[in-house]
N, C-alpha and C positions, 0 to 999 in steps of 0.2 A: 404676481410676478410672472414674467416672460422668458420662458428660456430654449423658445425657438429657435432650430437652426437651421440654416441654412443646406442646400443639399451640396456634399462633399465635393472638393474641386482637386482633383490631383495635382501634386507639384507646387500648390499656390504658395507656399511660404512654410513657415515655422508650426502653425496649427495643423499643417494638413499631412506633413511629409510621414511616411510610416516610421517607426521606429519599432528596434523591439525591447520586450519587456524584462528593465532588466531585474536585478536577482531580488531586490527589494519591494518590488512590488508585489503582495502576497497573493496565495493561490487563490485565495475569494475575490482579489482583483481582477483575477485573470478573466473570471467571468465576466466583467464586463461588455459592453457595448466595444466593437472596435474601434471606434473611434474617439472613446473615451478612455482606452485602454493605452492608443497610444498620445495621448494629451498626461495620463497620469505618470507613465512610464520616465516622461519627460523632465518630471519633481520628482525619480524616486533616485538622488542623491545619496552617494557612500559615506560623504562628511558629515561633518556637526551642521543644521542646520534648523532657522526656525520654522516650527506649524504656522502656516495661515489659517486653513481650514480645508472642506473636502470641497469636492468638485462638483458643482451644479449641472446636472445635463437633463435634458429633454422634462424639464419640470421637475425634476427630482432633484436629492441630496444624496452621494455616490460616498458614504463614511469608509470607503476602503480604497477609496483615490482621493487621497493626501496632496494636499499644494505646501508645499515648501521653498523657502531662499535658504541658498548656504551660505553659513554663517560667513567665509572668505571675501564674500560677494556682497557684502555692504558697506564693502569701503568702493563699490562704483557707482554709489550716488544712486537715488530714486526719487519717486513722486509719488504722492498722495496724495491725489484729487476727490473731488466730487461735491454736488450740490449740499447748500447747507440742510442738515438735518439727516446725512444720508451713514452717518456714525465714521467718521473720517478720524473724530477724538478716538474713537475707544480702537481703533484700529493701530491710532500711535501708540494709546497703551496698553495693547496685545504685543506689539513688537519691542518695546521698551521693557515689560519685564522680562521677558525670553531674552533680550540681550544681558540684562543685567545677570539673569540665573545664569550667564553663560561669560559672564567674568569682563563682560564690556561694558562701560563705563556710557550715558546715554545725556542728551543734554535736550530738553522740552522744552519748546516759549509757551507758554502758556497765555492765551489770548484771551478766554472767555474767564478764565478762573478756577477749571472745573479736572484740572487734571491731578491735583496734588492728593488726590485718594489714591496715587499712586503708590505711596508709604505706607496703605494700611489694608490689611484682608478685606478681598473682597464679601459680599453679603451671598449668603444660598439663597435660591427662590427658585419659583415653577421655571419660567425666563428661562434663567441662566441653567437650570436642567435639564429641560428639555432642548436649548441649545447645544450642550454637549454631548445629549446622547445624539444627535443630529447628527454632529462631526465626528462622533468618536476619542472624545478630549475627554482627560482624565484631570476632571479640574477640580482643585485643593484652592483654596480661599489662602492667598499671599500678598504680603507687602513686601515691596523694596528698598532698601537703605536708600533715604534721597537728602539732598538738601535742598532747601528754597531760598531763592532770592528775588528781590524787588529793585527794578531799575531806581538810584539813585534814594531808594529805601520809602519809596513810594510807594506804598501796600504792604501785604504782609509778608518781609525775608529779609535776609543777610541783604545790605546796602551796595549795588554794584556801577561801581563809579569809573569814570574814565579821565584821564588828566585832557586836558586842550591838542598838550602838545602829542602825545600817544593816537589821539583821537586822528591827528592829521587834516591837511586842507582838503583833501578830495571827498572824504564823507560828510565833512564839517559843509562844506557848499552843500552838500544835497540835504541836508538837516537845515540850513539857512534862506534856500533856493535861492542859489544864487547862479546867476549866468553865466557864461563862459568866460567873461572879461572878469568878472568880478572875483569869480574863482582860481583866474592866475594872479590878480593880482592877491587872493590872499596867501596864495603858495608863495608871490615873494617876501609876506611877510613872515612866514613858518621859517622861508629860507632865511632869515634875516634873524631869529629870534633863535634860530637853533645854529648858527655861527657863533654871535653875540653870548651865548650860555645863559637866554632869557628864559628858563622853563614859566611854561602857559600851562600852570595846574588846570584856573578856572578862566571864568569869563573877563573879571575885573584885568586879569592880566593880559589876556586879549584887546580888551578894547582901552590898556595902557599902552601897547606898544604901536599900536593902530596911530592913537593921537601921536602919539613922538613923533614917530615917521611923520605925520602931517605937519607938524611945528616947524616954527621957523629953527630950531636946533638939529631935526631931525630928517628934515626934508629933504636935503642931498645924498642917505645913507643910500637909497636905492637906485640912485639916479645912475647909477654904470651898468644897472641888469634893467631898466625899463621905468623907474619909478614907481609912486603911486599917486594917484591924482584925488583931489582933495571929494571928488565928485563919489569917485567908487570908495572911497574911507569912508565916505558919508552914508552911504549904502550899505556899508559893513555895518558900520556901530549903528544906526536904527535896526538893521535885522537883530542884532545882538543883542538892544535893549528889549525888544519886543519878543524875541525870545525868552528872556529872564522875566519879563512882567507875563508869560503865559507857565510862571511856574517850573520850568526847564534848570533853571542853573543848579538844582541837586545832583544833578547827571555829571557833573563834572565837577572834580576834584580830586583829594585824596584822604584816604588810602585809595590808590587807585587797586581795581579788582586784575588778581591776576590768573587768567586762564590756565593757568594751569592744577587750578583746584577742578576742574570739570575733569582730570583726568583719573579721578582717584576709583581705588577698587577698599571696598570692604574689609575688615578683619575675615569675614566667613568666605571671602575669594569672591563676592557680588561685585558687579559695577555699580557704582553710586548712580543714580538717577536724578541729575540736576535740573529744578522745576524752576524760570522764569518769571514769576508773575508777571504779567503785562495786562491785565484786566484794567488795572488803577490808570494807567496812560494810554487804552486802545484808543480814544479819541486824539491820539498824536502820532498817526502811524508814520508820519514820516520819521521820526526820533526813534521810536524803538524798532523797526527795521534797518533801519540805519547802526544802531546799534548792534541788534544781529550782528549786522555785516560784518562790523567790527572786533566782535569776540570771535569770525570765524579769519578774519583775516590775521589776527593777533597769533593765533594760533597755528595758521601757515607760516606766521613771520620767525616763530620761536621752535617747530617741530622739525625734526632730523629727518631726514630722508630715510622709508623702513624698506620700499618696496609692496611687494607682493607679500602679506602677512597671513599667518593662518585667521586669525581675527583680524576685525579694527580695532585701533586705540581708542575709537569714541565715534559715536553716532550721532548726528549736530542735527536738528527735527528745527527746518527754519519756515514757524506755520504761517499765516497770510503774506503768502510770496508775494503775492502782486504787488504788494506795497512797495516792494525794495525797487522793480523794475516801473514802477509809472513813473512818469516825466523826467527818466533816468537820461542823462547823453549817453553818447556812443562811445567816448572814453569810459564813462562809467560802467556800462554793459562789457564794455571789453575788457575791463578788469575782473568783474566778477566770470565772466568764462573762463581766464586763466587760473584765478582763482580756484575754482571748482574743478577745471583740469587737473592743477597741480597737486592739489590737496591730498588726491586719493594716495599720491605714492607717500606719505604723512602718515597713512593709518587712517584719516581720517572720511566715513561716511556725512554725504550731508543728504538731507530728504529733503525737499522742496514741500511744503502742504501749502495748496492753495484751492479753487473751485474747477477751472479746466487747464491742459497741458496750454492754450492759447493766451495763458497767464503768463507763461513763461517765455521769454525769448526761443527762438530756433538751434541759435550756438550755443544757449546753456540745456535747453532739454537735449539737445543729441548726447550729453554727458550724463543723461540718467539713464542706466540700465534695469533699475529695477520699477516698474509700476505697479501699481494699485490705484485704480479708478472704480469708484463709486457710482452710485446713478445719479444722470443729469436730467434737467428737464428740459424740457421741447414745447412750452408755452408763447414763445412767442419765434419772428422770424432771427433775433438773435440767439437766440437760443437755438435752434433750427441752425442755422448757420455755427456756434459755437459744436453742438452736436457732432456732424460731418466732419468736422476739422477734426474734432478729436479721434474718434474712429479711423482718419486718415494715420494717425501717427502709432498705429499699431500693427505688427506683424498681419502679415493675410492668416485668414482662420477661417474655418467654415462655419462660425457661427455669424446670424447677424444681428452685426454690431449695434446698429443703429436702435432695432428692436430692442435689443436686449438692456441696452448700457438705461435705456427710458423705464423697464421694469423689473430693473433689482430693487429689492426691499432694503430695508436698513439694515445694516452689517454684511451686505454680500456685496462682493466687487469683481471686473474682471480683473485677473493677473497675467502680467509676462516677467519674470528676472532673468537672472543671466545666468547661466547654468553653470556647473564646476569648472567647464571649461571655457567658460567667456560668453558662449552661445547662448543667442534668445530664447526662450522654455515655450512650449505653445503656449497662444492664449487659453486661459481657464478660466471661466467662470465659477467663482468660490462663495460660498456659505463660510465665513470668516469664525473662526473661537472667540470664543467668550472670555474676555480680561479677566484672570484671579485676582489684582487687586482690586479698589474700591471702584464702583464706574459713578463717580462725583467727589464735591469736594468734602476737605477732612472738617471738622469741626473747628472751627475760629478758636477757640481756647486750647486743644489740641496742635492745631499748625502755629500757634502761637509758642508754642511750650516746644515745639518741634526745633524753633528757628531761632528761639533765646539760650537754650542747651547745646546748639552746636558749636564745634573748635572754631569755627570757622567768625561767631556772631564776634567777640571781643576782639578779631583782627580788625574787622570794617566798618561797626557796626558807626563807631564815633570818628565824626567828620575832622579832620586834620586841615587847617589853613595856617604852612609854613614861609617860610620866605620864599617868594619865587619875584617873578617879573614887576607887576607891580609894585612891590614892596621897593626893589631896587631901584627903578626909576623916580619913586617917591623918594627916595633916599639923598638921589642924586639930585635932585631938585631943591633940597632943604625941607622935605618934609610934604611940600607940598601934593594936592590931588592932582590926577588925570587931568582933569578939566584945567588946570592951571599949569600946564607942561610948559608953555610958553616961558612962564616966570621961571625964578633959583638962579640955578648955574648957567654958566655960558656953555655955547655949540662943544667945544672942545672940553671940556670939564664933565658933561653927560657923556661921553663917548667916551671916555678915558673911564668914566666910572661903570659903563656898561659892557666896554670890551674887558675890559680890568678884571670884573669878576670872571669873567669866562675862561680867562688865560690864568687866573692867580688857581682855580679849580683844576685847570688841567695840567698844571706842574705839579698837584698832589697826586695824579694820575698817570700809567707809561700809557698814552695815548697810540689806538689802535685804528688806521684809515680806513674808510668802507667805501663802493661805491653804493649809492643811493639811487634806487630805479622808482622814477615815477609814472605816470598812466603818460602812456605811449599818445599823441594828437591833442591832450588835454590845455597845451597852450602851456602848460606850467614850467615844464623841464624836462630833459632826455634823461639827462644824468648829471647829478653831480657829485663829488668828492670831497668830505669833510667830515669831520672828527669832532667829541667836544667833550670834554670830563666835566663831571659835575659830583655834586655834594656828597650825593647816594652813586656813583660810579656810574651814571648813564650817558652812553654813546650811543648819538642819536641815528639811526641806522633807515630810512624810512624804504616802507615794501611799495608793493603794486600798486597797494591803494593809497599812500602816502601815512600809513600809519607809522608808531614810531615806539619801540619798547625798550624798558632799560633790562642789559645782561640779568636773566637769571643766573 
């Protein structure tokens, strides 16, 4: 490893400007290098805050210049990059248990499979001792209260499902890849279904109310906001089926999963540490980044505004970013910037982990203030070119960059957060601690026994198919399937029995009006106005990204 620097440049930024030492930095720090003294000065924090680890300078490991984030400062968002293999996992689960010991509540996707030794003491060895005499970490083998779940119960956890109509048209298109035309037109079937009081649990009921609207019964319902044309319904229901025949329609149903079990804290005062599986479905990143999305937007859609907190309410760790932003539009990118904007005054932190900050849009990393980058490689001209650019997006420091970020070893990164008072901390290159829980996964019969015992398995575990949309459109037809919508009743007799339920539900209801903000250029809608009671009390309320929750 390389950890030349560069020669000192007065005034260049954050890394370079003097500071003094203040009261926590202790007298054997004092001795330091000056320029390392005022890099350390910089994490020596009066609040509650996490250990990274110490501070790498000029080839060595400096165990009395401490890298730390305050704990306040992780509700403004971060990143964790770096090439694969460069220990980017054990880095989330260094910061995950120190948030849980510290009563925050942490939420992991889990991509490769490997993180849910997060629940169980970690293992002693040479490694991991000789690592923490290194930093000076006083490390005790712990696990953390966690739960696990598996998208749509696909792998090993609690079954985490999403209803259609929750789910929304604007994420639903980027999970179906659908084009810009295709994806207003299903916004006005959403808007059409969530008038009517059609709730869209699953798919069937999707691609019921798809055909209506095409029939000759159904055909006119649209036709005063645009219609739908028999060409793009066509394009819906093949993506819909070909989604269901590649194994996807578990993902959606109910009980639908409600985010607000990711907020729980422990009997002992720990944050629950919510593990993801997404191992069983990495080969479908479009769907489970997509889904990300949508636990975090669910979650903006339902939390109160805190402010400025001494913690966060929850730390959201969203790993293979990339996926969410490729062949993203520019409505959709603009949604997730406000999203991540807005989120922080929520409580809520989000981490981006992806391979370089070049992964991420421009308007969503200017909203991460805290990094951790790992070493990249420089094998080829893209790589070369990814390189620079990364180095571009970091405070000036008199270390260099380009050199350095190509020969960190595994587990050391360079760091910048935000300091107590908002401001960037110098860059420091860090020798990162060593995770106390397990660093791999827990034993299959074990995590097994972990996920059949919790409160949580007998809410979700068993899949519910109640009345919703299809069922009523069959209803109203005499029984009849989808595919036979044509036949039953006449035009005005399906309309009478579709609007019927909607209006007969929401006189059992004091019906409450919202406006409804869609994704601003998306072609869908600005705003609309509209109300709708239903069975279980749900008034369909939809956010930024058109998702849609019923009143907790």
């Amino acid at each position: 490893m390389s950890d030349r620097k560069s020669t000192p440049k007065a005034g260049t930024g954050a890394g370079t400007a003097p500071r003094a030492a203040a009261p926590e930095v202790s007298a054997r720090a004092a001795a330091l290098p000056r320029e390392a003294l005022e890099i350390a000065a910089g994490y020596a924090f009066t609040g509650p805050a996490l250990h990274l680890g110490a501070l790498l300078w000029e080839g060595g490991c400096l165990p009395d210049a401490q890298i730390r984030v305050p704990l306040p400062m992780l509700n403004r968002h971060g990143l964790v990059a770096g090439a694969t293999g460069t220990g980017k996992t054990k880095t989330l689960q260094l910061i995950a248990e120190q948030l849980s010991a510290q009563g925050v509540p942490v939420f992991l996707a889990d991509v490769k499979g490997d993180l849910s030794g997060v629940a169980a003491p970690g293992q002693p060895g040479d490694k991991v001792g000789a690592r923490a005499a290194e930093v000076q970490q006083r490390w005790a083998a712990k696990g953390c209260p966690a739960e696990f779940y598996a998208l749509g119960g696909i792998g090993r956890g609690i079954p985490v499902r999403a209803t259609i109509t929750s789910f929304g048209p604007v994420l639903l298109s980027k999970v179906l890849r659908l084009n810009p035309t295709q994806e207003q037109s299903l916004g006005l079937i959403f808007h059409y279904a969530d008038t009517k009081g059609l709730e869209l649990v699953d798919l069937k009921d999707l691609r019921a109310v798809v055909a209506f609207l095409t029939s000759d019964e159904g055909k006119g319902e649209l036709k005063g906001i645009g219609g739908l044309s028999t060409a793009t319904a066509g394009v819906i229901l093949r993506s819909l089926t070909a989604f269901e025949a590649q194994g996807m329609a578990d993902f959606f149903g109910e009980p639908e999963f409600d985010t607000g079990e990711l907020l729980r804290i422990a009997q002992d005062g720990r944050g629950v540490v919510s593990v993801l599986e997404l191992a069983a479905v990495q080969d479908r990143p479009q769907l489970f980044s997509t889904f990300l999305m949508w636990l975090l937007a669910d979650l903006f859609h339902d939390l109160p505004e805190v402010g400025d907190a001494d913690r966060p309410k929850l730390v959201f760790f969203f790993d293979e970013a990339h996926l969410l932003f490729d062949d993203a539009s520019e409505a959709f990118l603009d949604a997730i910037t406000r999203t991540v904007r807005l989120i922080r005054s929520k409580g809520v932190g989000v981490f981006f982990v992806t391979q370089t900050p070049k992964d991420v849009p421009a308007d969503v990393l200017g909203q991460l203030g805290n990094r951790i980058q790992h070493a990249l490689r420089a094998f080829t001209p893209d790589d070369q070119k990814a390189l620079k650019a990364t180095v571009k997006t970091f405070p000036n420091s008199s270390y260099d960059l380009e050199e350095l970020l190509t020969g960190l070893g595994t587990g050391e990164a360079v760091v910048t957060v935000l300091s107590e008072k908002g401001a960037p901390t110098p860059v420091a290159a860090t020798r990162l601690r060593a995770p106390e829980s397990l660093m791999g996964p827990l034993d299959a019969a074990e995590l097994e026994r972990a996920v059949t015992s919790s409160a949580l398995y007998g809410r979700y575990a068993q899949a519910v198919d109640r009345e919703s949309a299809y069922e009523r459109l069959q209803a109203s037809r005499g029984g009849k399937g989808p595919d036979e919508i044509r036949g039953g009743k006449g035009p005005d007799e399906i309309r009478e029995a579709v609007g019927g339920a909607g209006e007969h539900r929401a006189r059992q209801q004091k019906e409450q009006p919202s406006v409804v903000e869609q994704v601003v250029g998306s072609g869908m809608f600005k705003s609309l106005a509209r109300s709708v009671g239903t069975q279980i009390g749900r008034e369909i309320t939809r956010s930024v990204f058109g998702t849609a929750r019923r009143r907790r």
